[in-house]
C-alpha positions in Angstrom: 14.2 -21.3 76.7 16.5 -21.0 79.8 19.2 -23.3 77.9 18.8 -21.2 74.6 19.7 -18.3 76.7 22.6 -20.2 78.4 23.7 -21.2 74.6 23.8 -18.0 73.4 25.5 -16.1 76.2 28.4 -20.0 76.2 29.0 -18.4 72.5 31.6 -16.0 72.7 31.2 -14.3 69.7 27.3 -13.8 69.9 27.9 -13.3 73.6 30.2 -9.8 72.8 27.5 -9.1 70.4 24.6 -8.7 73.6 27.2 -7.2 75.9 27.8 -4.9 73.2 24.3 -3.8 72.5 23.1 -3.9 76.2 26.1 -1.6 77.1 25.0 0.7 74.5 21.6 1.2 75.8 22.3 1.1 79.5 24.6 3.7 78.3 21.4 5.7 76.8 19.2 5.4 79.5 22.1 6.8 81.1 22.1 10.1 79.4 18.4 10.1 79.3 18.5 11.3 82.6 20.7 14.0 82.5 19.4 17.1 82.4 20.7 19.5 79.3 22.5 22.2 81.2 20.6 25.2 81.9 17.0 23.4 82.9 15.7 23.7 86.4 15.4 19.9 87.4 13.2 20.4 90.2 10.3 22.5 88.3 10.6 20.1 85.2 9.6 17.2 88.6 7.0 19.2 89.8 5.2 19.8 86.5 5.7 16.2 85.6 3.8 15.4 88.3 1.0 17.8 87.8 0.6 16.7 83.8 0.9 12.8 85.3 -1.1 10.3 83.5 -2.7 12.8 80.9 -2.2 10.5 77.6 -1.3 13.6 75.4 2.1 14.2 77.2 2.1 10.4 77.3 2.2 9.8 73.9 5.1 12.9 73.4 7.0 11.3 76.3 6.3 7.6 74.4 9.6 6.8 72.3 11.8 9.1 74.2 11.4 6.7 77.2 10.7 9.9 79.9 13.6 12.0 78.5 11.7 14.4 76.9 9.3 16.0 79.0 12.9 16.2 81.5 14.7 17.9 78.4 17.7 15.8 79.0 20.6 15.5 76.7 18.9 12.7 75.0 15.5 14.4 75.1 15.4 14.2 71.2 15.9 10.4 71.2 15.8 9.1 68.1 12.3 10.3 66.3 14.4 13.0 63.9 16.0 9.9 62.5 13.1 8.0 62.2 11.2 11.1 60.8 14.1 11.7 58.1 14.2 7.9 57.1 10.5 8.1 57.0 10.4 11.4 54.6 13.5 10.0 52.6 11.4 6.9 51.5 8.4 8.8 50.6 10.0 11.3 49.0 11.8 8.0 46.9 8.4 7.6 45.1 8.4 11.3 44.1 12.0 12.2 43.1 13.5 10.2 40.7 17.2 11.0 41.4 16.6 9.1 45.1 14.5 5.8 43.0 17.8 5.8 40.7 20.0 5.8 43.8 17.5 2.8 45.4 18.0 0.6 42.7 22.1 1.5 42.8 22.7 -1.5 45.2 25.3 -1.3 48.2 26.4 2.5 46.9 22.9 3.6 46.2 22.1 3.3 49.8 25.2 4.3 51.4 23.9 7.9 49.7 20.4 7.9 51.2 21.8 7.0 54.4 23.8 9.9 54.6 21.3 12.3 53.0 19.1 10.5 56.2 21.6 11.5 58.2 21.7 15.3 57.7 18.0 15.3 57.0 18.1 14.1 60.7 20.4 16.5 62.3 18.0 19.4 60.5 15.2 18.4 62.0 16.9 17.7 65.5 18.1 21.4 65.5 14.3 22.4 64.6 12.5 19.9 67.5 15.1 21.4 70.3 14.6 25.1 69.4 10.7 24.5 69.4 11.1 22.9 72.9 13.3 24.8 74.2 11.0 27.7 72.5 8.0 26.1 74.5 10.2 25.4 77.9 11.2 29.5 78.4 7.8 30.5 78.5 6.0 28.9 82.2 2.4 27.4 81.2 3.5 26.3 78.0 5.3 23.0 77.3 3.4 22.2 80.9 -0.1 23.0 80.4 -1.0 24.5 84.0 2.5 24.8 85.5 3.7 28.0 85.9 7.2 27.1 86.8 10.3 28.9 84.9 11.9 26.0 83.8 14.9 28.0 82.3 15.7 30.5 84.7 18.5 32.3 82.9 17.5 33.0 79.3 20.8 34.3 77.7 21.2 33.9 74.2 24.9 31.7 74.6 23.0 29.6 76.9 19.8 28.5 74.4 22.3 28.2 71.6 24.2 25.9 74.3 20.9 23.7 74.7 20.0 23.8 71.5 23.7 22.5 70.5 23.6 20.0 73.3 20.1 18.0 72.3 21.3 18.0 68.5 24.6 16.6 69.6 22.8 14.1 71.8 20.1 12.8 68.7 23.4 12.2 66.6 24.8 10.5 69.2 21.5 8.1 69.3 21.8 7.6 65.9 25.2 6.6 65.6 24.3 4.2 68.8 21.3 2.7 66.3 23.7 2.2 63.6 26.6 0.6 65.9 24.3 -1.7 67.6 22.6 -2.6 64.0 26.3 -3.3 62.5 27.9 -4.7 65.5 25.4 -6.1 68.2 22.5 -7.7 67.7 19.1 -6.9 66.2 18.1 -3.5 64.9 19.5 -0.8 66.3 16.9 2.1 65.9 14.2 -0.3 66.5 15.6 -1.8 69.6 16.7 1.9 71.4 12.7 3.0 70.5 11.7 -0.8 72.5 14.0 0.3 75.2 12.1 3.9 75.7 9.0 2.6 75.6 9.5 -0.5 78.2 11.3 1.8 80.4 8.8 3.6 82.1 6.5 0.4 82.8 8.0 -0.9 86.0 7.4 2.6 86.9 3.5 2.4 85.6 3.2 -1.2 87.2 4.1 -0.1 90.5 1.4 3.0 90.4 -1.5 0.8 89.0 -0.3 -1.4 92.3 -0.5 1.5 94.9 -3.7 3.3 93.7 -5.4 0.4 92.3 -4.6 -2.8 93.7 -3.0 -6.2 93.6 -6.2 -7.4 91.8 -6.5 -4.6 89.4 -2.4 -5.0 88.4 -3.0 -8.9 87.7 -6.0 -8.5 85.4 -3.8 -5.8 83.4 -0.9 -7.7 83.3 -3.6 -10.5 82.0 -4.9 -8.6 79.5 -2.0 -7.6 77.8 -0.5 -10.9 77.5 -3.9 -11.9 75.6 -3.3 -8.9 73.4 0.2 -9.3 72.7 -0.5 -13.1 71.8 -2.9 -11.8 69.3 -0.2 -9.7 68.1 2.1 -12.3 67.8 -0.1 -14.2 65.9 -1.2 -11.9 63.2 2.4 -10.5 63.2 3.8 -14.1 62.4 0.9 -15.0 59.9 2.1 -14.6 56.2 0.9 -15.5 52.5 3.4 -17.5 50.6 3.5 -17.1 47.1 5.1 -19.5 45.0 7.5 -19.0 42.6 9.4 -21.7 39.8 12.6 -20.7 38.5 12.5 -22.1 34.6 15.7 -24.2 34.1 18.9 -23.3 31.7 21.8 -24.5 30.3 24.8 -22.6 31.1 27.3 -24.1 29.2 27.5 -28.0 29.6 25.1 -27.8 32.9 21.8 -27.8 33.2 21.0 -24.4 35.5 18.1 -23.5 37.6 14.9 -25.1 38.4 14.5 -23.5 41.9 11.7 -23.1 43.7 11.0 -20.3 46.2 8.1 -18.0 47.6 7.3 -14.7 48.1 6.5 -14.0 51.4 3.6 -11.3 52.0 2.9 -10.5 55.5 -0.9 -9.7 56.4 0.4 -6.7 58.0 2.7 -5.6 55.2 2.6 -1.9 56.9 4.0 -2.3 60.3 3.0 0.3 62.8 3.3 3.1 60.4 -0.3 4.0 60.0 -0.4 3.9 63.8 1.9 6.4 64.4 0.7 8.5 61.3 -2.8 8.3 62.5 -2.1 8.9 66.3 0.4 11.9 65.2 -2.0 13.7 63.2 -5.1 13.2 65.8 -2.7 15.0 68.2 -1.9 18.4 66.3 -5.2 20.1 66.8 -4.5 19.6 70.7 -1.0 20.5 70.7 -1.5 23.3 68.3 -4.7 24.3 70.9 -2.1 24.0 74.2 1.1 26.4 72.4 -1.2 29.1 70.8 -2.5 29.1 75.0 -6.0 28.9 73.1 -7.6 25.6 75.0 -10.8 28.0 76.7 -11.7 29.1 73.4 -14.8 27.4 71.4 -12.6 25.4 69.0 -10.3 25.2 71.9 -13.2 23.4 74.0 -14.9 21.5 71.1 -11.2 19.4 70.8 -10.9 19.0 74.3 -14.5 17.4 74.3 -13.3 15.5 71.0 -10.4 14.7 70.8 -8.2 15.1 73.5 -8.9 11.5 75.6 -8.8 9.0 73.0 -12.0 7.3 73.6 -14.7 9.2 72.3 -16.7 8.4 69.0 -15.5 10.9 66.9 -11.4 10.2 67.7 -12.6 6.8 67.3 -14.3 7.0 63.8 -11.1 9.6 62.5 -8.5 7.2 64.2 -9.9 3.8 62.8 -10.3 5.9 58.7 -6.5 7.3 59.2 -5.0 3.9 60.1 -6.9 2.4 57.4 -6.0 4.7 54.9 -2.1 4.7 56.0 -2.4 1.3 55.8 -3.2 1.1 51.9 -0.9 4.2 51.5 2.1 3.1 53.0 2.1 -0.3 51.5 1.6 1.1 47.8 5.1 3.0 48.2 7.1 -0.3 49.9 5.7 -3.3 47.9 5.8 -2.0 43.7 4.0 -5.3 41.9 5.3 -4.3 38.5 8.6 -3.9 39.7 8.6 -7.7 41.3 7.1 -8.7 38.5 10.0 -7.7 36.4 12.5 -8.5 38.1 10.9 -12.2 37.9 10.4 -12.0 34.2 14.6 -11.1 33.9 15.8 -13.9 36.0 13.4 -16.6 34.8 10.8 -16.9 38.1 7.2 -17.7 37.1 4.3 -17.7 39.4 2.6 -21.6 38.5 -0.7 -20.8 36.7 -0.2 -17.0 36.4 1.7 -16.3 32.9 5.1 -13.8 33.1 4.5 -10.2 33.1 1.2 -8.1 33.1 -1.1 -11.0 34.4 1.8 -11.5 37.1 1.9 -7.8 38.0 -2.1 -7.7 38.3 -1.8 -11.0 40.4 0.2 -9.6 43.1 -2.2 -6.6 42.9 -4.8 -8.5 44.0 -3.3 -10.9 46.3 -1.8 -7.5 47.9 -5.1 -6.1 48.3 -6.7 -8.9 49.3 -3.9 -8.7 52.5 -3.9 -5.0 52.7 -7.4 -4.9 54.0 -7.7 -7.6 57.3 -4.5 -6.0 57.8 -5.5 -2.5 58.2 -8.3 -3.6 60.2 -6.0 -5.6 62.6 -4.5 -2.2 63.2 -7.2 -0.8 63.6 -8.3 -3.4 66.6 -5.2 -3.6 68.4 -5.0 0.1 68.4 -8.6 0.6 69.8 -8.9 -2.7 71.8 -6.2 -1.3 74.6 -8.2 2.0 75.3 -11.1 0.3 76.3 -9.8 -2.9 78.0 -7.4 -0.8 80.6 -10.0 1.7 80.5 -12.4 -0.2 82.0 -9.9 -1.5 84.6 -9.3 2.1 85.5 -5.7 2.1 84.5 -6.7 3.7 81.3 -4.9 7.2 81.8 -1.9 5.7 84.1 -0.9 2.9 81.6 0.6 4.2 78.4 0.4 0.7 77.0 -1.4 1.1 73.3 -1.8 0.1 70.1 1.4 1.4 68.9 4.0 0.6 71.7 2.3 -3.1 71.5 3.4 -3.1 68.1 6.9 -1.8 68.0 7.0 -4.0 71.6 5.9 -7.6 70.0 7.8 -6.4 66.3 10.7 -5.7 67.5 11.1 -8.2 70.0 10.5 -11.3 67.4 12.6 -9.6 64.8 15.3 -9.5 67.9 14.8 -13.4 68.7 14.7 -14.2 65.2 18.3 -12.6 64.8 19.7 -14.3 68.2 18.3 -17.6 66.8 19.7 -17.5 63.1 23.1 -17.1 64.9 22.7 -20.3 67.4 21.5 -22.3 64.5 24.6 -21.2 62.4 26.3 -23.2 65.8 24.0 -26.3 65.4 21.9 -25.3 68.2 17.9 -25.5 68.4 17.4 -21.7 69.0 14.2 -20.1 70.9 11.4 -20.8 68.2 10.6 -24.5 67.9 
């Protein structure tokens, strides 16, 4: 592994490539420490600690990588862009002027990506205001601290925050799409691994102070046995054959080629994760900004739904993830248009004849995946509460379902990259 390293970094080209993308991020982690002008930096630090391993401000502070809860210039980071690309696809299967523009090709998605793009820089200006909405008033982006975190409220000066967080999610975004077309892997998906793997050194160290040497090895155990199980599923995949029937073009004999279709067992990602985990969170944060958490509905989701373990999150978590599941891979994987698109070029499934019967094949073989997929999600966002949990780590170690998933995703498809490149250059590469 070591010499595959060595290889990589001995190749000049690919070797620009990872200075290029890890200058980038240091350059982000960087900013995600500067505070957006106008923020009192030492009451945002003394809140932080008071709100310090509750798992609700854990997950908001997840893919920003600690920025957020320190409204820094990058506090944003880059969930308006991932929220825009993920209402721009759904929004594909509705409005048929954006499924015309899919099928376009090259120019079709040069469009969408710039309708992504102001969809993004809409919603950034929306997220800053209701932060720095939530920031002006003390008790209220901090549940219990009474600090002013803004201590001069002048209109020039919001507007001024307000500009400087939008300016700072655009500026992420053109980081994602620099590092995706110039550096290696995907951009967006590695600045979102960055955030989340930032704050563990920190994490490690605490579960090490207040816990133990013992405590930190048996943690650092378990999630190596997790995120081989994630590896494993993540790599598993069901190949579908397909012949190509043979032509003459002209004087030659074309065609002939065989090929698969490669369906994944978790065809979904961690969408349905973060679908489920974001809509199990409203009622909370809706209960901490209307200031409304000693009411009766107030106390019925703090006894519900506010830790993550208890039956009832359980039962609506695990139903969410499998229903996201299904949903989100009936908009990304269309059987009939495969189909067709098999039937024009001359690709046949052996055994299954051309057309309907190869639309309803992939159906079912679809299906048949969809399900031990959405339950896999279900595990591996469950399994973690329970196992850290009962190590006592549980509300220190923001370490779930969901950032095991972009974690082990996006590290593979990383590696994957790296090694396509070395093997380009007649080397072995990292997978053997």
């Amino acid at each position: 592994m070591l010499s595959q390293f060595a290889a990589a970094f001995r190749t000049p080209d690919l070797r620009n490539k990872i200075l290029f993308t890890l200058g980038l991020i240091a350059i982000y982690r960087v900013g995600a420490t500067v505070p957006t002008p106008g923020v009192d930096s030492t009451a945002i630090r003394d809140c932080l600690s008071l709100v310090q391993g509750n798992s609700f401000y854990g997950l908001i502070n997840l893919f920003s990588g600690g920025a957020l809860l320190q409204l820094s210039v990058f506090a944003l980071g880059i969930m308006p862009y991932i929220t825009a690309s993920i209402i721009i696809q759904l929004l594909t299967v509705v409005i048929p002027r954006l499924e015309a523009l899919r099928k376009e090709g090259q120019s079709g998605q040069a469009k969408m990506t710039q309708y992504t793009r102001y969809l993004t820089i809409a919603l950034s200006v929306l997220q800053a205001t209701a932060f720095i909405s939530l920031a002006r008033t003390p008790g209220q982006l901090f549940q219990g601290c009474d600090q002013n975190l803004i201590p001069n409220q002048s209109v020039p000066l919001i507007l001024t925050m307000v500009l400087c967080m939008t300016a700072g999610a655009a500026v992420l975004m053109w980081f994602g799409e620099l590092i995706t077309d110039r550096g290696v892997g995907n951009g967006m998906s590695l600045l979102i691994f960055v955030s989340i793997i930032a704050g563990m050194p920190g994490q490690f160290y605490e579960i090490y102070t207040t816990r133990g040497a013992f405590v930190l090895v048996m943690t650092l155990a378990v999630g190596v046995v997790i995120i081989g199980a994630v590896v494993y599923v993540e790599q598993a995949q069901r190949r579908i054959p397909v012949q190509y029937a043979k032509k003459m073009v002209g004087s030659r004999l074309m065609g002939g080629a065989s090929t698969y279709i490669p369906l994944k067992v978790n065809m979904a990602g961690v969408i349905p994760v973060i679908f489920a985990s974001s809509l199990l969170y409203i009622p909370q944060l809706l209960a901490t900004v209307s200031g409304n958490t000693n009411s009766d509905w107030g106390i019925w989701i703090q006894r519900n739904l506010s830790k993550g373990t208890e039956p009832l999150y359980v039962l609506f978590y695990i139903a969410m993830i499998i229903f996201f599941a299904y949903f989100y891979v009936s908009i990304t994987f269309n059987p009939v248009e495969v189909s067709d698109n098999m039937k024009k070029y001359g690709g046949f499934i052996p055994g299954i004849r051309a057309g309907k019967p190869t639309e309803q094949y992939l159906s079912y073989v679809l299906s048949r995946l969809t399900f031990p997929g959405s339950i896999y999600l279900a595990i591996i966002a469950i399994i973690p509460l329970y196992a850290f949990g009962a190590l006592g780590v549980g509300q220190r170690f923001i370490f779930g379902g969901t950032s095991l998933l972009i974690m082990v995703g996006v590290g593979l498809d990383t590696v994957k990259q790296i090694e396509a490149q070395l093997q380009q250059r007649s080397y072995e590469g990292f997978l053997r």
